[in-house]
C-alpha positions as CSV (number, residue, x, y, z in Angstrom):
1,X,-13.8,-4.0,-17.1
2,X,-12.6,-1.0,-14.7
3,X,-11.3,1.7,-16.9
4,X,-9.1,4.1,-14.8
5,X,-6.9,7.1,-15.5
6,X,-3.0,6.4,-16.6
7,X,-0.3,7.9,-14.1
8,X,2.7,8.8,-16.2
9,X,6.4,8.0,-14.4
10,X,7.2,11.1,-12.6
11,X,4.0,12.7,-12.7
12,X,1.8,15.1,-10.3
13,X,-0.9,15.6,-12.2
14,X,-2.9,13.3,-10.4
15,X,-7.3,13.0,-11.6
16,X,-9.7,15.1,-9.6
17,X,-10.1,13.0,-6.3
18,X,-14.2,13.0,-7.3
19,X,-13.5,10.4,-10.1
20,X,-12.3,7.8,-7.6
21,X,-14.8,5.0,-8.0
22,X,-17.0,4.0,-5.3
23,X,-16.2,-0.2,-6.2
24,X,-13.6,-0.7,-4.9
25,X,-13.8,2.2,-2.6
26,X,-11.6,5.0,-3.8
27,X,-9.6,3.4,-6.7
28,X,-8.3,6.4,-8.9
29,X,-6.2,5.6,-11.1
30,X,-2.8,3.3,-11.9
31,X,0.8,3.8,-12.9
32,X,3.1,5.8,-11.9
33,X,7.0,4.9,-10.8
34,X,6.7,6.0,-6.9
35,X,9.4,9.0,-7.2
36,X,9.6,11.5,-4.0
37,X,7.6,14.2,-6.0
38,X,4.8,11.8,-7.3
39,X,4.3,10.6,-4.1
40,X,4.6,14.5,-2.6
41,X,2.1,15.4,-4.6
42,X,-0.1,12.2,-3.8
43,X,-0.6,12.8,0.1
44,X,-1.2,16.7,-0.5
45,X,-4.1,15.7,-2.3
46,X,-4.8,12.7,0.3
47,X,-4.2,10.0,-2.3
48,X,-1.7,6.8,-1.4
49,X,-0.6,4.1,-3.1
50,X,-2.1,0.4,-2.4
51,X,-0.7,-2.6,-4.2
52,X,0.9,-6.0,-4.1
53,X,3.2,-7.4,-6.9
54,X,0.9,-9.2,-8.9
55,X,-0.9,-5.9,-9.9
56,X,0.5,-2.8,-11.5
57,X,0.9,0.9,-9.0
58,X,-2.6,1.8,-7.9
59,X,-3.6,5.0,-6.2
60,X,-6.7,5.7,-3.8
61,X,-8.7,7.9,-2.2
62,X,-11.6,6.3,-0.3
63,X,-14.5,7.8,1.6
64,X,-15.1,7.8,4.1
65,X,-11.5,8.3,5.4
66,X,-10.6,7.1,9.5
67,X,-8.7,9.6,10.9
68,X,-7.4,10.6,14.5
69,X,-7.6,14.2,16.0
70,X,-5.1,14.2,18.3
71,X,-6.7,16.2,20.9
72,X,-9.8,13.1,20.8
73,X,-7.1,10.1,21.1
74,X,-8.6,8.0,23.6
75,X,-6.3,5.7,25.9
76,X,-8.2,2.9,27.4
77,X,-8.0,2.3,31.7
78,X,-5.6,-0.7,30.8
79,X,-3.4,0.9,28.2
80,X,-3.0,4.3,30.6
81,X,-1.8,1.8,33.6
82,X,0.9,0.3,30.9
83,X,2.1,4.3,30.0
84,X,2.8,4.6,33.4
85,X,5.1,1.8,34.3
86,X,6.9,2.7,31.2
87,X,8.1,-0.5,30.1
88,X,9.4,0.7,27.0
89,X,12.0,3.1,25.2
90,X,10.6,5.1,22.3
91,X,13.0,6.3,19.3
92,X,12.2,7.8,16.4
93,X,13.9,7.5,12.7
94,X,16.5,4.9,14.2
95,X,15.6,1.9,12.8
96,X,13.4,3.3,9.4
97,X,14.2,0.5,7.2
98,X,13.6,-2.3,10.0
99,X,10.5,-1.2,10.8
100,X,8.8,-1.0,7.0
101,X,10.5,-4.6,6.9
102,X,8.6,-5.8,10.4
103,X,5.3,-4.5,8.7
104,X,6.1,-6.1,5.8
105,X,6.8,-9.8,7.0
106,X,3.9,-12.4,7.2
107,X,1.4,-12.2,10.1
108,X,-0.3,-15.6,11.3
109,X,-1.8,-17.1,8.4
110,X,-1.5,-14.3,6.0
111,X,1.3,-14.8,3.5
112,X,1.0,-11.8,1.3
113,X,1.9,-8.3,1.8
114,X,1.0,-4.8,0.6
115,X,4.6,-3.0,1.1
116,X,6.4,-3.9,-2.2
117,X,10.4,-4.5,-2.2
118,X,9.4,-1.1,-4.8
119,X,7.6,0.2,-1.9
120,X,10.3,-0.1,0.8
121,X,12.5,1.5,-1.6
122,X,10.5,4.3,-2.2
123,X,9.2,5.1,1.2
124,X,13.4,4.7,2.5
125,X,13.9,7.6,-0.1
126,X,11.0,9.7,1.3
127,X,12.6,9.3,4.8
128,X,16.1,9.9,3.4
129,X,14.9,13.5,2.2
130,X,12.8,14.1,5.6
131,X,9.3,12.8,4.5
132,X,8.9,10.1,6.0
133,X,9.3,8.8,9.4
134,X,9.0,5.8,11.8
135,X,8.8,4.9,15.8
136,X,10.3,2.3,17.3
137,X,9.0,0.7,21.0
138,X,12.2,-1.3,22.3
139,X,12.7,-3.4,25.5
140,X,15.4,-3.4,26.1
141,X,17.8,-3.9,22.8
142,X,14.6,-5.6,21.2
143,X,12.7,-4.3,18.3
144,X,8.9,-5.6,19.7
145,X,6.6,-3.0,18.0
146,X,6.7,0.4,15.5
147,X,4.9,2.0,12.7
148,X,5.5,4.4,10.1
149,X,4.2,7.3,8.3
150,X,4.5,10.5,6.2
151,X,4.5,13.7,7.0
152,X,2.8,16.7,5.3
153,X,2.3,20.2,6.8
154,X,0.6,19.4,10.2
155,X,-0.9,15.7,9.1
156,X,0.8,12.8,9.4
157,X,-0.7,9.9,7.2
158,X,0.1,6.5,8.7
159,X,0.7,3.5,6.6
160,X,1.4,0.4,8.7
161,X,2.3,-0.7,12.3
162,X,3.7,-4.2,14.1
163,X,3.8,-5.7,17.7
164,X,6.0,-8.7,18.3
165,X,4.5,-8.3,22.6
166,X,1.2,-7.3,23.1
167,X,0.3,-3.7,23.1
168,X,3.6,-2.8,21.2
169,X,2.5,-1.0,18.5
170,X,-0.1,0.4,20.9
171,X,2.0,1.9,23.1
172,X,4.3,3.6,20.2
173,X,1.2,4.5,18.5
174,X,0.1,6.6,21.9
175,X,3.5,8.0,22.6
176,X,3.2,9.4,19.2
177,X,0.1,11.1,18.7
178,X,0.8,12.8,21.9
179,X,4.1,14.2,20.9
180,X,2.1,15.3,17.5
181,X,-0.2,17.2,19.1
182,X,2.6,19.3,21.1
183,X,4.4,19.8,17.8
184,X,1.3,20.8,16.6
185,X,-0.3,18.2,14.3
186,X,-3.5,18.7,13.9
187,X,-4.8,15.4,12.1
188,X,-3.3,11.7,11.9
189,X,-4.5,9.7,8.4
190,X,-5.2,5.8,9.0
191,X,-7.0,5.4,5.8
192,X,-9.8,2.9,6.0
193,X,-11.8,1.7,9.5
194,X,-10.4,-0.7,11.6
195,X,-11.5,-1.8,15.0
196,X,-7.7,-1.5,16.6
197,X,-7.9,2.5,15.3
198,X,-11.1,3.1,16.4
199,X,-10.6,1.9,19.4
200,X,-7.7,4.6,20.0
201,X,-10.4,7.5,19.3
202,X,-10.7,7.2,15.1
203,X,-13.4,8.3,13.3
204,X,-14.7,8.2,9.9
205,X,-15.1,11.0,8.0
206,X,-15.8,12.0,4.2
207,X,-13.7,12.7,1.7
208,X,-14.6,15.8,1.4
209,X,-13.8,16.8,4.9
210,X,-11.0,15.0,5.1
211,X,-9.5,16.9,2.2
212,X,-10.6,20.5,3.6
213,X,-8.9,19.4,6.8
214,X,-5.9,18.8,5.0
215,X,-5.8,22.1,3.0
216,X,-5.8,23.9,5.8
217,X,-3.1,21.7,7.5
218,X,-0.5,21.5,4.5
219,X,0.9,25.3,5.1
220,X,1.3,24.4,9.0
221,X,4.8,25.1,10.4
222,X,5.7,21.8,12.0
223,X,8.7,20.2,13.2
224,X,9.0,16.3,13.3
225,X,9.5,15.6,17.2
226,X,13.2,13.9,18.4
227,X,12.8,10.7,20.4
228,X,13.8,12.8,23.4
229,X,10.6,14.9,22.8
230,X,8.4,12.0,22.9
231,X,9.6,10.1,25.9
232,X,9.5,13.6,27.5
233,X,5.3,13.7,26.7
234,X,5.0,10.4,27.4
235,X,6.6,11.3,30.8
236,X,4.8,14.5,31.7
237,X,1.7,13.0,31.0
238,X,2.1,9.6,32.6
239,X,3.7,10.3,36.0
């Protein structure tokens, strides 16, 4: 039986990030109630919360931990001749609660989700106080692709993404990181490997780095980029 550490409601005081097991990778500890400043204190210490309702909160750290440098995203032959029709209109923050709900809705044969009815309630309160944020790719009037995130000093941790047209999520995903890197984030957070991340440029490093990485990111001036901001990237760089 795993024995792990007790997260009181409303606390920071999360374990050392060296006591997260190594089966299952990164499991620290449990409990907790999801409030803005438990989760706050969470991502500065490169924990996140992972859990579906059958199981109580549980927080994680694994290593080693994918994660983007902007500067290194790569954009495929393919995916750069898409960027330049531009297709698509990019928003940002519009459409928050939509999104979470889109990355939260069955795929194919997968019935089960991750992001909680607690979870969409606690990330829309993170976003409500400016913590949180979201992209939307629209053709049109149509919602066919977004992701969210959260924010911290000069990292931005990404949590989940959807496409309803090929390449959706892709192209938002793009559009993004290079309006990050010209506000002057320095690293994106997608958690565990994944062929579709890697793919874009993501690598995996170890906890250890990761956490140095984001040390030195968390005092980082930073402004969130408006949806005018990003469509302006995407345009300078894609002509």
């Amino acid at each position: 039986m795993i024995e792990l550490p007790l997260m009181e409601p409303g606390s920071t005081n999360f374990p050392d990030t060296n006591t997260a097991l190594d089966e299952p990778n990164g499991l620290l500890a449990f409990g907790g109630d999801l409030c803005v400043p438990q989760l706050l204190a969470a991502y500065s210490k490169g924990i996140f919360p992972w859990f579906d309702d059958d199981s109580p909160i549980l927080w994680w750290t694994p290593s080693p931990r994918l994660v983007i440098w902007p500067k290194q995203l790569h954009i495929s032959k393919s995916m750069k001749k898409l960027l330049r029709k531009r297709p698509y209109r990019i928003t940002t923050n519009t459409q928050f609660s939509k999104v979470m709900a889109c990355c939260a809705a069955p795929r194919g044969d997968d019935q089960g989700t991750w992001i909680t009815e607690d979870m969409e309630f606690a990330y829309s309160q993170l976003h409500r106080e400016g913590h949180a944020h979201s992209i939307e790719v629209w053709d049109g009037e149509e919602l066919i692709g977004g992701l969210y995130g959260v924010a911290v000093g000069a990292t931005y941790f990404g949590e989940s993404m959807f496409s309803r047209r090929s390449n959706a999520s892709k192209y938002g995903f793009i559009a993004l990181t290079l309006a990050l890197e010209a506000q002057g984030f320095k690293m994106i957070d997608c958690q565990v490997h994944s062929d579709h991340l890697a793919s874009l440029g993501a690598i995996d490093i170890s906890r250890e780095e990761f956490e140095r990485n984001l040390a030195n990111n968390e005092d980082r001036a930073t402004s969130w980029p408006t949806s005018e901001q990003i469509n302006h990237v995407l345009h300078a760089r894609f002509q």
